[in-house]
MARLO-945598 format. One line per field, with one value per residue (C-alpha): residue number from 1; residue in three letters; chain; x, y, z. Coordinates in steps of 0.001 Angstrom, whole numbers, padded with zeros to 6 digits. Layout:
<recs>
nr	(NUM/...)
rest	(ALA/...)
kette	(A/...)
px	(X/...)
py	(Y/...)
pz	(Z/...)
</recs>
This chain:
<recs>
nr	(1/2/3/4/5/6/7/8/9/10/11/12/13/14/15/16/17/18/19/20/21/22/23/24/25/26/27/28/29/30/31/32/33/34/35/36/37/38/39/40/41/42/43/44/45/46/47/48/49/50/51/52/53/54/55/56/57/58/59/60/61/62/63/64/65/66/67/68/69/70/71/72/73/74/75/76/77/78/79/80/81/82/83/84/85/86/87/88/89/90/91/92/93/94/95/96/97/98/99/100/101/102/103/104/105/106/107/108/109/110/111/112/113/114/115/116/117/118/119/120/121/122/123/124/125/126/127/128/129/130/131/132/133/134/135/136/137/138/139/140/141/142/143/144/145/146/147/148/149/150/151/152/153/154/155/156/157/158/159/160/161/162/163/164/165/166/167/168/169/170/171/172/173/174/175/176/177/178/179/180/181/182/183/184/185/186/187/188/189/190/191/192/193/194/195/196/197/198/199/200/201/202/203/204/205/206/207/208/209/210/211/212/213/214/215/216/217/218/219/220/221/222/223/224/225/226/227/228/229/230/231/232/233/234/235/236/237/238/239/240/241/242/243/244/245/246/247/248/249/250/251/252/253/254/255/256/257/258/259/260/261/262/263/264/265/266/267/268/269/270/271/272/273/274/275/276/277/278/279/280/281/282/283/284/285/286/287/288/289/290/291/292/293/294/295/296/297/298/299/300/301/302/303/304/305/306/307/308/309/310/311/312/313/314/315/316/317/318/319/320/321/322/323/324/325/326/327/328)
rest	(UNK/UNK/UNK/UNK/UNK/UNK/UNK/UNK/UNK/UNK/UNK/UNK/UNK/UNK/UNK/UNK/UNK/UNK/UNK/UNK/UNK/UNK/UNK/UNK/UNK/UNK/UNK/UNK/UNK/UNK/UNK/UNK/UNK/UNK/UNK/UNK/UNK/UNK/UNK/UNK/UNK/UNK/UNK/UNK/UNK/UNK/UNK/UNK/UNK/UNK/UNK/UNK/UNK/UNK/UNK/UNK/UNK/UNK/UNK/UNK/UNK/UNK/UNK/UNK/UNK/UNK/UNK/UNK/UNK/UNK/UNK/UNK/UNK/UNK/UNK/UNK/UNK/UNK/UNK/UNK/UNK/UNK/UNK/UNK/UNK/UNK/UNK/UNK/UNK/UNK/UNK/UNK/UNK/UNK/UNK/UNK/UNK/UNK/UNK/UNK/UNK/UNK/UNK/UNK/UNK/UNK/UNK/UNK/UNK/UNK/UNK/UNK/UNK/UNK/UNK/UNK/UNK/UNK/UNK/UNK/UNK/UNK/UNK/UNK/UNK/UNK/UNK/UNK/UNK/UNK/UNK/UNK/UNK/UNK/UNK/UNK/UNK/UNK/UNK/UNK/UNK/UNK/UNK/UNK/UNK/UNK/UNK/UNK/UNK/UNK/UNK/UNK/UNK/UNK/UNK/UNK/UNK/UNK/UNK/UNK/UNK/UNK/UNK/UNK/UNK/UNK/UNK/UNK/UNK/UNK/UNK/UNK/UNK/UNK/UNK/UNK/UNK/UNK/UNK/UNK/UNK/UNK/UNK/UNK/UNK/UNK/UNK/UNK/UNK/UNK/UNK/UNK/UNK/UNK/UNK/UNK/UNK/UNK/UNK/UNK/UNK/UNK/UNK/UNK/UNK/UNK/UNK/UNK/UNK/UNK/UNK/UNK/UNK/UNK/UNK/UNK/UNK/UNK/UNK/UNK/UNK/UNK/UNK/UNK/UNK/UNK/UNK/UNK/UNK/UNK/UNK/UNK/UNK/UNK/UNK/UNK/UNK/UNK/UNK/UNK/UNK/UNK/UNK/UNK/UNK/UNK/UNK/UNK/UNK/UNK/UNK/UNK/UNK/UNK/UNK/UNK/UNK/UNK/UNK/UNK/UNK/UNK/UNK/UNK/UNK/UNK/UNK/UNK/UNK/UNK/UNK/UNK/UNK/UNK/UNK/UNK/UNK/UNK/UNK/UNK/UNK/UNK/UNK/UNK/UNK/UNK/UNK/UNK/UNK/UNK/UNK/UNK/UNK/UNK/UNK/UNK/UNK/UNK/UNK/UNK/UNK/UNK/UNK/UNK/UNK/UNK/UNK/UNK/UNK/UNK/UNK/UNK/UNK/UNK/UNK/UNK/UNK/UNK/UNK/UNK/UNK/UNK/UNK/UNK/UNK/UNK/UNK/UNK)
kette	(A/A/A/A/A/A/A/A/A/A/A/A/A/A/A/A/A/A/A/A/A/A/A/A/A/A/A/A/A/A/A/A/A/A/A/A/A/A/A/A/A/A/A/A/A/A/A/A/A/A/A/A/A/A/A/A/A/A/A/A/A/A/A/A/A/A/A/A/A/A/A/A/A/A/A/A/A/A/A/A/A/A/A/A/A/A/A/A/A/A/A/A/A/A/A/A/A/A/A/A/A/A/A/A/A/A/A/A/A/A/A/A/A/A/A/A/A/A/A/A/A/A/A/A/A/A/A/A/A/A/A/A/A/A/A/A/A/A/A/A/A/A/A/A/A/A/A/A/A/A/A/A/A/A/A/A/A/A/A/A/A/A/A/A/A/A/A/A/A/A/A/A/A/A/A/A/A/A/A/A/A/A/A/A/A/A/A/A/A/A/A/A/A/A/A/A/A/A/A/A/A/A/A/A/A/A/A/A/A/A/A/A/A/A/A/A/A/A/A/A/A/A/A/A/A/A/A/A/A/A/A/A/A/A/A/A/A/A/A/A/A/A/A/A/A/A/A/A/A/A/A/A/A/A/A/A/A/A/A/A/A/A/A/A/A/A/A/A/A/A/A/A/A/A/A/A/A/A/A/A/A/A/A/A/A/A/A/A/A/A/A/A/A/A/A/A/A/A/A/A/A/A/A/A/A/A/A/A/A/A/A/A/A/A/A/A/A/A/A/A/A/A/A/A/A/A/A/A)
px	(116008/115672/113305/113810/114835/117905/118253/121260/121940/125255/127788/130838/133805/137355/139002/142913/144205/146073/143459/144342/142584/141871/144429/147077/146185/146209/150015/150334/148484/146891/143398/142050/139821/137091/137276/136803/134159/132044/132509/132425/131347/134350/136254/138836/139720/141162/144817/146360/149526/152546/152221/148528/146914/142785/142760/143480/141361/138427/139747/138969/135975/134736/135794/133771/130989/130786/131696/128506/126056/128409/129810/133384/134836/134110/130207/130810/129769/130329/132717/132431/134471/134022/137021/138916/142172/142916/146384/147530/146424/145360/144920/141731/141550/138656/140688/143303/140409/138706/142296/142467/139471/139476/136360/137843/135112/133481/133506/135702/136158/136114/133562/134841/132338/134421/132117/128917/130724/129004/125228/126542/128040/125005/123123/125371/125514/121631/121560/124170/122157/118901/119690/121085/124854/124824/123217/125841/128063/130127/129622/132484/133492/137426/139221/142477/142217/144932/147150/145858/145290/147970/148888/149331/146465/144047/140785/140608/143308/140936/137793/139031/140147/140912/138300/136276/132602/130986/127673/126500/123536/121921/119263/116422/112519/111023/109511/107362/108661/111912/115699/117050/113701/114673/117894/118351/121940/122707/126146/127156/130521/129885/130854/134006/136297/134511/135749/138722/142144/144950/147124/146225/148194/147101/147273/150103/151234/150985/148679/148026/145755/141918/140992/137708/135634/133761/131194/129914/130286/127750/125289/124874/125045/121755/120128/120801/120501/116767/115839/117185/116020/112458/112893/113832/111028/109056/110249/109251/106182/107085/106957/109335/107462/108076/111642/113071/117035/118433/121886/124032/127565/129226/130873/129971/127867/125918/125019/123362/122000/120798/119226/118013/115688/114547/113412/111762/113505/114271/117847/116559/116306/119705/122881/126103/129487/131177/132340/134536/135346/135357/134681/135903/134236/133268/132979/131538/128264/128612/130756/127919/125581/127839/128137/124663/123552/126183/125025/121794/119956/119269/117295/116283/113007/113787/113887/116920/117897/120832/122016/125708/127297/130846/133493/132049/129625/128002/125067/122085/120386/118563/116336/116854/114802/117550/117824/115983/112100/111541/115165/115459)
py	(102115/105181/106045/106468/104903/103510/105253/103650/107741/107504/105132/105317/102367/101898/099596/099123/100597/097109/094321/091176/089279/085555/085819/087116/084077/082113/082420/081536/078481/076174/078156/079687/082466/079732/077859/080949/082535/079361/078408/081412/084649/086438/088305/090010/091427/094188/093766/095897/097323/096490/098214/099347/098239/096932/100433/102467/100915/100919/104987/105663/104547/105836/109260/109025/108191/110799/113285/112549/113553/116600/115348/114973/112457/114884/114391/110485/108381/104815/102844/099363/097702/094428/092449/089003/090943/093179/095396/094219/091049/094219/097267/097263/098281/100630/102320/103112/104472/106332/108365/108631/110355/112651/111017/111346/111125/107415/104557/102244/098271/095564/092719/089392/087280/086930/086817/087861/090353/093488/092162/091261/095046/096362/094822/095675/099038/099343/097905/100102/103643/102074/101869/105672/105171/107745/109052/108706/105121/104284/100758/099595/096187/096060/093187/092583/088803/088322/088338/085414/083577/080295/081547/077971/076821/077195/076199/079110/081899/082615/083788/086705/090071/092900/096099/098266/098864/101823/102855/106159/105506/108367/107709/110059/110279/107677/107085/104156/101827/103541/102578/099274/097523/093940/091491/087965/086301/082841/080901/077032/076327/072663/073121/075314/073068/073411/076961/078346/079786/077240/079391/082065/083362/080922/077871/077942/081691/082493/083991/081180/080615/079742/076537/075778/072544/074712/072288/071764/075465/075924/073553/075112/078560/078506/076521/078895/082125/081048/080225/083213/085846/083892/085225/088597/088800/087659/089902/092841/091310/091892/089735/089198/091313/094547/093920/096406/095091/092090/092996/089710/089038/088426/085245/083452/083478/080714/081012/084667/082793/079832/082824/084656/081684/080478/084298/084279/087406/088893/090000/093588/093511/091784/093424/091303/092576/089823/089289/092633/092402/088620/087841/090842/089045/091166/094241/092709/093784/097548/098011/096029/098615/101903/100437/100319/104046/105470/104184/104900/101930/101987/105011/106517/104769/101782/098339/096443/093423/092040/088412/086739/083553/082827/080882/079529/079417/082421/083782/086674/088815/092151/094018/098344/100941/103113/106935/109735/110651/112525/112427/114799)
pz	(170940/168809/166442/163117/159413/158349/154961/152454/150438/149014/147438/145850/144802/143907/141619/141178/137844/136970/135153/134708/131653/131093/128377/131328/133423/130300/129966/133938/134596/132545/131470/128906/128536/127196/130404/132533/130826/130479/133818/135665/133694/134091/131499/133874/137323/139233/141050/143831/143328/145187/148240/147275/150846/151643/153545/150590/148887/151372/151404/147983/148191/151507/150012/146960/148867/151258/147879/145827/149045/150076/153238/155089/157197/160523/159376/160207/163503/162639/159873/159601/157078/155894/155099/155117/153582/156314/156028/159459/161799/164208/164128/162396/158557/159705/162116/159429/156849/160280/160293/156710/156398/159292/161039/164528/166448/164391/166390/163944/163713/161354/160595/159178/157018/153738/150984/153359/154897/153077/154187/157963/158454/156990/159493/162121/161186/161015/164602/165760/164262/165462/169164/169213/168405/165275/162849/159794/159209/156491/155465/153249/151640/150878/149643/148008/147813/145529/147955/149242/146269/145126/141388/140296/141654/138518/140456/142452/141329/138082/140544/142848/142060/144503/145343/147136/147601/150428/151256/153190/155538/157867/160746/160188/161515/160571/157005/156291/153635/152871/154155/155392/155299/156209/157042/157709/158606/159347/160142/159796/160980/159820/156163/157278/155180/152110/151586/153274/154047/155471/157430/160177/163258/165896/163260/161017/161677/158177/155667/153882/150662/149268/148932/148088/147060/143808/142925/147089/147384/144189/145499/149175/147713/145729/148233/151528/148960/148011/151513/153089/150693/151327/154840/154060/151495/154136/157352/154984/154039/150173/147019/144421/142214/144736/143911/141617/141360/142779/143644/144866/145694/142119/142929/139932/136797/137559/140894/140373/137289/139607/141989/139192/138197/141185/142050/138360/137576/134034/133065/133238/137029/138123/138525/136885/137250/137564/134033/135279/138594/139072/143157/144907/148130/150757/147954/145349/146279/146682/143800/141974/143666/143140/138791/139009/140519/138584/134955/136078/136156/139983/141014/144182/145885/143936/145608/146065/147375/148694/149021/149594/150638/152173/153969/157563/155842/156786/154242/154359/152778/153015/151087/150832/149182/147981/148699/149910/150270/147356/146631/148881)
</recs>
């Protein structure tokens, strides 16, 4: 293993320039922008364009990352995208943003954990730097999930919205209490039917769409989220208190609401986004983050932690203290 930190130093995020309101969905399925905000937080959400691909979106954002800390795509060792849109069944969206970018020497491949998928590359990545494999990985959540989405299926085409999220993080000596601090996964192919996608090239041979049992989903989510970010708290040997900005996967209003009590947590220390991005899965958390740094409200040496919950299910959580020593 080599020595060092894991620090998390940039981030940057794309969004698609078409919205899509609850008054839009309004006049396609039987909603209203009552029922969706009440319900679920959201005011709108963010649509590719035809023939706007997960890769260009992951692109965008990889490029705006590596722009605010002054690097190029040469400067890169590992990309890891996290995605359950890819643009093909194979090759891997990562290999596509790898080219894009000119990082021709990264080691490139994709991680599927839908919704979890951010906190599971992270983790990966981490790993990865930690035993010697780089010193510089791109971590990116890309999604367009609207292209897996029924349109007349009101339950579940009013949640997800398309997106990208990436993070920066560079292996350095080490530095007590700084970087990648903690992570926790966990997997439970039990409750598989409770949240999925009916089609796939060895079942059906097609894309196929969400389905999803919301109210089952809701109850395991808040459940597994408390427990695991117990852990993570725990593997760091840090309180709630320590935690400057909770930071989770904007699936829902009530479920960060439901995490955001049981962490005793005041509005001023969680990040919401979802009332504008709606569940971008996989991205939802570092475009959270990258709204966050770039309003200001998250600085660098400031806590953060990181929690999601997905299809499998697969769930975890990890706790980062953002930036540089001395924001150097």
């Amino acid at each position: 293993m080599a020595d060092g930190t894991t620090l998390m130093v940039s981030v940057g995020s794309y969004l698609p320039e078409r919205v899509m309101t609850n008054h839009d969905l309004a006049e396609m399925v039987d909603t209203s922008d009552e029922w969706i905000r009440q319900r679920t937080g959201i005011a709108q959400r963010h649509i590719v364009a035809e023939g706007q691909k997960t890769s260009d979106l992951a692109r965008h954002a990889a490029e705006r990352a590596l722009e605010h800390c002054g690097l190029t795509g040469s400067d890169i060792d590992l990309i890891i995208v996290a995605t359950s849109t890819p643009d093909d069944t194979f090759p891997s969206t990562a290999t596509k943003v790898q080219h894009q970018i000119g990082a021709t020497t990264a080691i490139a491949f994709d991680v599927q954990a839908v919704c979890a998928g951010f906190v599971y590359a992270l983790d990966v990545a981490d790993a990865m730097l930690s035993a010697g494999r780089g010193r510089r990985a791109l971590v990116i959540g890309a999604e367009s999930f609207s292209k897996i989405l029924n349109w007349e299926d009101r339950s579940t085409c009013v949640l997800f919205g398309d997106g990208a999220g990436a993070v920066l993080l560079e292996r350095c000596e080490a530095v007590d209490d700084f970087g990648i601090l903690a992570s926790r996964l966990h997997a439970d192919g039990a409750h598989r039917d409770i949240l999925y996608v009916d089609g796939g090239p060895s079942s059906s041979g097609t894309v196929g769409h969400v389905r999803m049992e919301g109210n089952k989903v809701f109850r395991h989510a808040v459940e597994k989220l408390s427990s695991v970010m117990d852990e993570v708290l725990a593997a760091a040997d840090m309180t709630v208190d320590q935690v400057d900005w909770l930071v989770p996967h904007q699936a829902n209003i009530r479920i960060i609401e439901g995490m955001q009590k049981k962490m005793g947590l005041s509005d001023e220390r969680v990040v919401k986004t979802v009332h504008h991005h709606a569940n971008t899965s996989a991205a939802s958390i570092p475009l959270a983050l990258a709204a966050a740094v770039g309003d200001g409200r998250v600085r660098n040496g400031q806590i953060l932690a990181f929690e999601a919950i997905g299809g499998g299910l697969v769930w975890g959580a990890a706790l980062v203290r953002y930036g540089r020593p001395n924001g150097q």
